[in-house]
N, C-alpha and C positions, 0 to 999 in steps of 0.2 A: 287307678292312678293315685299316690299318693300327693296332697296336698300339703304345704308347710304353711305356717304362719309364725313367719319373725317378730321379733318385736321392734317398732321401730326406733330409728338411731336420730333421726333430726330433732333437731333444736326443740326442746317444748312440744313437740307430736306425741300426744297420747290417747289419737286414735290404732284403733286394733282389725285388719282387715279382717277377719270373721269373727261374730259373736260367739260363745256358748251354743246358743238355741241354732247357729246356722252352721254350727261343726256339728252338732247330732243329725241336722239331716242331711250331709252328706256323709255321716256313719253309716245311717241307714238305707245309702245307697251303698252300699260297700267299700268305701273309700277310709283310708285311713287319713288320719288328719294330723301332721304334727304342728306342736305349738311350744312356745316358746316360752319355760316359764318366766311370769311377769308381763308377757307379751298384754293382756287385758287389764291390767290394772289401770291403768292413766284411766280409762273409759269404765272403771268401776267392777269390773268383772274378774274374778282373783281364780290361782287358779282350778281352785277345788269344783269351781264349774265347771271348767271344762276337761275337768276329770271324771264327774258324773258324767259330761255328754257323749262321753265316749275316746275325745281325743288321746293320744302320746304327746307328754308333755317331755319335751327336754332341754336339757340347762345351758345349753350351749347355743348362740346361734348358726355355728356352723355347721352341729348336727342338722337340723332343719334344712338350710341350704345342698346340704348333699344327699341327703333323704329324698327328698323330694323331689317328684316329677313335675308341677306346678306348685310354684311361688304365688301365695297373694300377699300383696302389701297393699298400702297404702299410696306411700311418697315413692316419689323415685328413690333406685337406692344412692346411699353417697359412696362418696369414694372409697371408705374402706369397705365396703362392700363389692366393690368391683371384682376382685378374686374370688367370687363366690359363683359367678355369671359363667353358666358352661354349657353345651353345643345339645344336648338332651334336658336342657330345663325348657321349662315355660312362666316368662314370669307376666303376670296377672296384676296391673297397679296402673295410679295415674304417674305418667311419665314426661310430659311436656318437655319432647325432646328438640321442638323450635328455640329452646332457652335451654338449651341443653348438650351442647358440642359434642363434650368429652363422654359423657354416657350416653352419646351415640356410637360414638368410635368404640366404646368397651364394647358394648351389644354387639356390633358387627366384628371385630374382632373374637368374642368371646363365641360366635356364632348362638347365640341367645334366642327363643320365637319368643318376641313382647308384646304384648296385646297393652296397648294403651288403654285405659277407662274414658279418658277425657274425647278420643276419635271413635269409640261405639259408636257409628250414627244409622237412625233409623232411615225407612226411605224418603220420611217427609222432611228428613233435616235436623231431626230434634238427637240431642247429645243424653240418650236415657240416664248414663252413668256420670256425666259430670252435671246435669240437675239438681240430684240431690244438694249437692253442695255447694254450688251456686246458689242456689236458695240460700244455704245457709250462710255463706260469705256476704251476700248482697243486703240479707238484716242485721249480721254483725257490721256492716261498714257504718251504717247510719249511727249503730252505739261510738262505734270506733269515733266519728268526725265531733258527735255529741260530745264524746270524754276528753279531746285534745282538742278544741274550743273553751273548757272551760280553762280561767286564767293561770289556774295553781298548775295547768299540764301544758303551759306558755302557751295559751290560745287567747282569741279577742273577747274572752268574759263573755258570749254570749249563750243564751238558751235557744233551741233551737225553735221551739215554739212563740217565744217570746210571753206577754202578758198585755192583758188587757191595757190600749195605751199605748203599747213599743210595741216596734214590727219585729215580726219574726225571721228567722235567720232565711237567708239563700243557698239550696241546697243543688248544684248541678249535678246530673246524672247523665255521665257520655254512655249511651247504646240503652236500647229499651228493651233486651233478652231477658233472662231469668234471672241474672243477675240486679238488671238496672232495675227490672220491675218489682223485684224485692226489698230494692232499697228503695226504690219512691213509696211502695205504700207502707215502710217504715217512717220515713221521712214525716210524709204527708201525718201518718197516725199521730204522727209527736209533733205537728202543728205546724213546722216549715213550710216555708213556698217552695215547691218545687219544678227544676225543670229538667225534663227528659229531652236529652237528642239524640237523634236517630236518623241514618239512610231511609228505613222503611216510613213508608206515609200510611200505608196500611197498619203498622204495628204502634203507630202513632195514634190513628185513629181508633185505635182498640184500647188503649191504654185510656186514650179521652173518656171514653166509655165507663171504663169498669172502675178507673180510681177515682178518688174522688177527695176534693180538699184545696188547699190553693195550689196549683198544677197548671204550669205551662208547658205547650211540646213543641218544639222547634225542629224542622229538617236540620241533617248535618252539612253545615258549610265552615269555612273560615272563620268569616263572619262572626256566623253565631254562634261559635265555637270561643273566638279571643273576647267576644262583648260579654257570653255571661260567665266564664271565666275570671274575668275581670269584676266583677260585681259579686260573686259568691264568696260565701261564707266556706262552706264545705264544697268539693270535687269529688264527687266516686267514679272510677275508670272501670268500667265493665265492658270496654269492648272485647269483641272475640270475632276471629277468623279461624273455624276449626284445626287443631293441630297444625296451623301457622303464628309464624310472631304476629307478632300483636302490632298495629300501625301506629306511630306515635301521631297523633293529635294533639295533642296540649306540648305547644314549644317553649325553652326554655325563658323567652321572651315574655312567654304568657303568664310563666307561671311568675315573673318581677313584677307583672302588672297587678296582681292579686293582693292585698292588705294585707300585713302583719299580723301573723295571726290565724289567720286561715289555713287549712286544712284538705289536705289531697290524701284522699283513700285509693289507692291503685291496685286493685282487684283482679285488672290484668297482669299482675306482674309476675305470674306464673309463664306467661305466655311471652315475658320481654316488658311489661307494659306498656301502656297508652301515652305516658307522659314523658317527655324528653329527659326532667331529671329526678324520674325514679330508679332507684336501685335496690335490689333484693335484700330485706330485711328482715329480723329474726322476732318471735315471740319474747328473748332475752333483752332486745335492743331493738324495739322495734319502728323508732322513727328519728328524724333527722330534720334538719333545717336549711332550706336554699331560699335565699332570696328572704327570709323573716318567714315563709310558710311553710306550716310542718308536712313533713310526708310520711307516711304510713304505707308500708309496702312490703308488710310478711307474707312469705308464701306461701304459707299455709296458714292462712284465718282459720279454716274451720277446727284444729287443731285445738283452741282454745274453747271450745267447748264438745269435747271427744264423747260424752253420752250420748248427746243429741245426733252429733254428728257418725258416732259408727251404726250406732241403728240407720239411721238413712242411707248410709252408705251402703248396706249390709240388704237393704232390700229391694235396690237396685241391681248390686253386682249377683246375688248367688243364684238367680235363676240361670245367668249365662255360664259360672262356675260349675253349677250341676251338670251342663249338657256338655261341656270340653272333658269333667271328669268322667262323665258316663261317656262319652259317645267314640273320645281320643278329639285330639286337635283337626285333623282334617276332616273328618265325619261333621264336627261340629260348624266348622267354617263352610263347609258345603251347604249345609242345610240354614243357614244362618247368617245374611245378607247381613246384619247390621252390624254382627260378631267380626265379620272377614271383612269390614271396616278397621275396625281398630287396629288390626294386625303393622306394627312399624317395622318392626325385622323378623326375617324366616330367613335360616338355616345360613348367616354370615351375609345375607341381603337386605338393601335397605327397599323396604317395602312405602312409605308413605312418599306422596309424591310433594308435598309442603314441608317437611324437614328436608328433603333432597334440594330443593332450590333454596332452602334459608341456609343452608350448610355447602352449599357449591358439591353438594357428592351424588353419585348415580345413585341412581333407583330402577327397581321392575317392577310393575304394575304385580299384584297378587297373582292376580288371572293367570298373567302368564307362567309364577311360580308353580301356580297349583295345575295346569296342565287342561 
């Protein structure tokens, strides 16, 4: 199977879905790899690497797209990429097609087989392929609230640590996942009070546990959702419902109750976000103002630091890339519970049953697709 890799087209993404070091071994598995030149530079990698590793680099990204039997990317594609989506590819990227209409309708139109990163899910629940970067979003959100707090980036001049004397900032954190828990012990590390909310009492009492600092954790109610809302400094939204929108929790009501000044990092906003009045926002242009409190809502955080972030990314995805390239796509998903997850559309059908009820469209359970 030949593999491509485009280079990506959104706004300031200068992450690259395979490194170098992870096109030579799937050289070495027989696999041709095309790439895209240019496609690794943003993340550092030029492309006389990956012309030592083996890969076809070429200048066009169309060639790639038609080349290739599986597409990896990164981002979803945009819309000039839509023409590219054809009935014998397989494209391989995060997709969050709950916040996503129109590149749903292309895929099932274009009869496209898409394997979301972000629906991977193992049997215990855990999302292998959108950890990595959740991690990484959830410790960029705490610099994020840090740098649009301080005055000169119209925030309330505060430090989030404070100083010996003055109290330190309040940092709320809706959902205690990979995300939330990455930004608390950001938070915490840089000397904020913080508080986690969370449905789970168990994942509450594990977080009591293991962080450590000024840290409150509250169940998720109303309540306690409008009171520390209302008193914080900083907001990070990191709830998730797998490859569904995302529930809005923080109302538009809440967020006039908030001081001037303050700061909402919405981390779900890949998935719709958390907060009533966020809306998708660019690394170019990346926050806005309602109510006197800024919002922060690019959809792609990890973007902004693409070394870090394609290594991680890169040694998550390519064990499951190896086995769809060696094995063919239903071999793979056969043998491969957490793979024949991700799958959103096969062969012009909508496969996920959370994009079919957030998009009012039918759906077929996999199962039944694969026989």
């Amino acid at each position: 199977m030949n593999v491509g890799v485009p280079k990506e087209i959104k706004d300031n993404e200068y992450r690259v879905a395979l490194t170098p070091g992870s096109v030579g071994m799937l050289v070495r598995e027989g696999m041709e790899v095309l790439v895209q030149c240019g496609a690794g530079e943003g993340s550092g990698f030029p492309d006389s690497e990956y012309r030592l590793s083996g890969a076809t680099l070429l200048r066009d990204a169309s060639a790639v797209w038609e080349r290739a039997g599986m597409i990896m990317k990164v981002k979803e594609p945009q819309p000039s990429e839509y023409a590219y989506l054809r009935k014998d590819m397989i494209l391989f990227t995060y997709l969050h097609l709950a916040a996503e209409y129109e590149l749903t309708l292309a895929l099932l139109n274009a009869g496209t087989t898409s394997i979301a990163y972000e629906t991977v899910q193992l049997d215990n629940g855990a999302l292998p392929l959108l950890m990595p970067m959740s991690e990484v979003a959830g410790r960029m959100s705490v610099q994020v609230v840090a740098h649009y707090l301080e005055k000169e980036n119209g925030g309330r001049g505060k430090l989030l640590g404070g100083v010996p004397g003055v109290r330190q900032a309040d940092v709320v954190v809706l959902g205690g996942g990979i995300v939330g828990s990455n930004a608390a012990r950001m938070a915490l590390g840089m000397g904020a009070h913080v508080t986690i909310i969370d449905t789970n009492l168990d994942r509450l009492r594990y977080l009591e546990e293991v962080l450590h600092g000024h840290l409150t954790t509250l169940g998720s109610n109303h309540q306690n959702i409008e009171d520390s809302v209302r008193h914080a400094d900083g907001v990070i939204g990191s709830v998730l419902i797998p490859g569904a929108k995302a529930p809005v929790i923080v109302s538009r009501e809440m967020v006039a109750s908030m001081k001037p000044g303050s700061v909402i990092a919405d981390v779900a906003i890949d998935q719709g976000g958390c907060v009533e009045t966020s809306k998708p926002t660019k690394h170019s242009d990346p926050v806005y103002q309602i109510h006197g409190v800024i919002h922060y809502c690019v959809t792609n955080m990890p973007g902004a630091v693409p070394r870090t972030s394609t290594y991680a990314l890169n040694n998550a995805t390519l064990p499951y890339a190896l086995r769809i390239a060696k094995a063919g796509l239903k071999q793979a998903l056969c043998g491969e519970a957490s793979l024949a997850r991700g799958v959103n559309t096969l062969e012009g059908r909508l496969t996920s049953r959370a994009v079919g009820e957030t998009h009012s469209l039918d759906y077929v359970p996999l199962s039944k697709m694969m026989g």
